[in-house]
C-alpha positions, 0 to 999 in steps of 0.5 A: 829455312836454314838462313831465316836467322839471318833474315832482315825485317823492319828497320830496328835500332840497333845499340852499336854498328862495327867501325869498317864501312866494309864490315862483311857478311858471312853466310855458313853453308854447313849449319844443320843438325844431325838426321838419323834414320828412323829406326823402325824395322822397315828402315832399318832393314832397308838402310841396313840390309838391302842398302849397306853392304857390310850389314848384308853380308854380316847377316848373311854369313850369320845366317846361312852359317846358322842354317848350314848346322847339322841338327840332332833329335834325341832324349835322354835314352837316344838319338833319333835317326827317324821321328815325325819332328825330324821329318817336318823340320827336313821339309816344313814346307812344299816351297822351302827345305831345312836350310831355307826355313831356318835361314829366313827365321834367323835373318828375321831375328837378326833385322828385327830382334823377332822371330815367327814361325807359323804351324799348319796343324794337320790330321795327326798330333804333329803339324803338317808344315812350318812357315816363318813369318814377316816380323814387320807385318806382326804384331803382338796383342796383350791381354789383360796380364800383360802375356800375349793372347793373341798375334795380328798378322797384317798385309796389305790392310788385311789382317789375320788373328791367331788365337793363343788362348787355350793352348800352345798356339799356332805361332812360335814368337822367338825374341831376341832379349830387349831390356825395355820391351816386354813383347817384341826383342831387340836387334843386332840391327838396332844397335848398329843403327848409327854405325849404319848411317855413318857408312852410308853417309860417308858413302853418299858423300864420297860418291857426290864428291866424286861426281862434283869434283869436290870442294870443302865447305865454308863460308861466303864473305861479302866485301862490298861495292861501291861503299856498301857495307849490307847486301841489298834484301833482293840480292840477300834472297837471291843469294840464299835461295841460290845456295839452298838450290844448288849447293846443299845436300850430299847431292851437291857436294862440291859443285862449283860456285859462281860469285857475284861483285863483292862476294868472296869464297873462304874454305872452312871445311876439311878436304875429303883427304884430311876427313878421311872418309875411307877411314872413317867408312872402316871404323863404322864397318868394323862397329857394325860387325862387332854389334853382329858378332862377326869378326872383321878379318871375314869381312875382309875389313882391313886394319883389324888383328884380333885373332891371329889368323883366319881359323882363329877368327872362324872359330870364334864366330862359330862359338860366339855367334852361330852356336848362340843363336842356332842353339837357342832358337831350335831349343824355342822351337824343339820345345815349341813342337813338343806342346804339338804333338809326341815331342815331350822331353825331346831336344833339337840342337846342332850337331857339334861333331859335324862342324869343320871350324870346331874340328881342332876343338872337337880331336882335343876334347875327345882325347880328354875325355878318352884318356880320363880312365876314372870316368865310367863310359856312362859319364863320358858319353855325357860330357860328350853331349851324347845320350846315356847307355848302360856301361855294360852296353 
């Protein structure tokens, strides 16, 4: 309770007394110690995804930027228009394509710093589909070296082991780096935890303002009556059971007290123009895109001048953010794929030239390279990222 420590009990001898008859009682209604939310995977893609609006749209631009990429098969000799990989990961399952696959499978990696893609071996070397798991419902079991030799798969009190003992496996574990945890990655999400819960804070409590017509906090001062100096211990209950009913909590922010005799309000707290919640609720929104990697100017946040101007600001979330991270996990799973099947020395990547934020980049690199004459057409091709060919092809 938040005023047991102002609880009387029996009578006790106290050393001194204040002078004044009237000496005043003072009840704080803003005590309390700071309640974060859990910072589980489950928690926090509800208070950070399905319940805070600045990280579900960093998320989803995150992601369905990442999906959207164009990607290319090839090796060291060419790029492959058709090849079993490229026709599996077009259409990995009967319910999802391309763009859906990868769109779950990164979101999944930036909610919970994992991600799992399941293989359906078939008749042939290669899988028949591709299914990307839920992270929450995974779970890694060590064996005795500390590598993973098995993953439990959990729903609804059923569970379901896929062995990885003896072979590549049939899950793809892709983690994000976690300086504290061998098995499971860490998150965007989970650095941008606190910044969450400021803005939903400051959201709940703007709202429950709004709706009570706010006041700031304080303190409740008991002046006395009739040459009482103390409140009686019923009128004491009665006034703490009162408060704790009816006037704490965001949901009772700002709604009106009605004083007895001898109780008088005096205002403590900071009005909501003096905290500035909106200002508040920005500082948080722009922290929560910088652990994402998002660039506030595409969130429409205002009172940020980083980048000089939108194009600016695209383009460095697809170099800082998008190009990472869809670089890194189709490389997992290119390399993943290749211990399934005819996949060796095979590289999946996202095809650069096919990306309009990076077309700037992309004339000017070109005509570099182009206009280097002591380059041999073997060496250009490869600062281009493009396969190898004979210089009299």
């Amino acid at each position: 309770m938040v005023f047991d420590f102002l609880k009387r009990g029996a009578p006790v001898e106290v050393p001194e007394q204040k002078a004044s008859a009237t000496g005043p009682v003072v009840s704080y209604t803003t005590a309390g110690r700071v309640a974060w939310s859990p910072r589980d995977a489950v928690s926090l893609t509800r208070t950070g995804f399905s319940g805070n609006p600045v990280g579900f749209r960093c998320v989803k631009l995150i992601a369905e930027a990442a999906a959207a990429l164009p990607l290319v098969l090839q090796d060291a000799e060419r790029r492959y228009d058709s090849h079993p990989l490229l026709a599996l990961v077009h259409r990995p399952n009967p319910m999802q394509g391309r763009a859906e696959l990868f769109e779950a499978l990164y979101a999944q990696v930036l909610l919970s710093g994992n991600g799992y893609v399941e293989a359906v071996a078939g008749d042939g070397d290669v899988p028949t589909e591709l299914h990307v798991l839920r992270s929450d419902r995974m779970s890694v079991v060590p064996g005795a070296d500390g590598w993973p030799v098995a993953y439990d798969y959990t729903v609804a009190g059923r569970k379901h082991r896929f062995d990885m003992v003896g072979g590549i496996g049939a899950i793809c574990h892709i983690k994000s780096f976690h300086p504290h945890d061998d098995h499971y990655g860490f998150s965007p999400m989970q650095a941008a935890a606190m910044a969450v819960d400021v803005h939903n804070s400051a959201s709940r409590w703007s709202k429950a303002l709004l709706d009570n017509a706010a006041r700031p906090s304080g303190a409740i001062v008991y002046r006395g009556t009739d040459a009482q100096g103390a409140m009686s211990t019923d009128q004491y209950e009665r006034l703490v059971s009162e408060m704790e009913s009816h006037h704490q909590g965001a949901r009772n922010a700002g709604r009106p007290m009605l004083l007895e005799g001898g109780l008088d309000w005096k205002p403590m707290g900071f009005s909501p123009s003096d905290m500035e919640f909106q200002k508040t609720k920005e500082s948080a929104a722009r922290e929560i895109a910088l652990a994402f990697g998002v660039p506030p100017m595409l969130l429409g946040i205002q009172g940020d001048a980083t980048y000089a101007n939108y194009q600016e600001a695209h383009r460095a979330f697809y170099r800082l953010t998008v190009l990472p991270l869809a670089t890194r996990i189709t490389a997992a799973l290119a390399h993943w794929l290749a211990g399934q099947g005819p996949g060796a020395g095979l590289d999946l990547k996202p095809d650069l030239d096919q990306v309009p934020a990076l077309a700037a980049e992309r004339d000017a690199q070109w005509g570099r390279v182009a206009q280097a004459d002591f380059l041999t057409q073997a060496e250009k091709r490869s600062l281009l990222g493009l396969p190898a060919v004979s210089d009299d092809a």
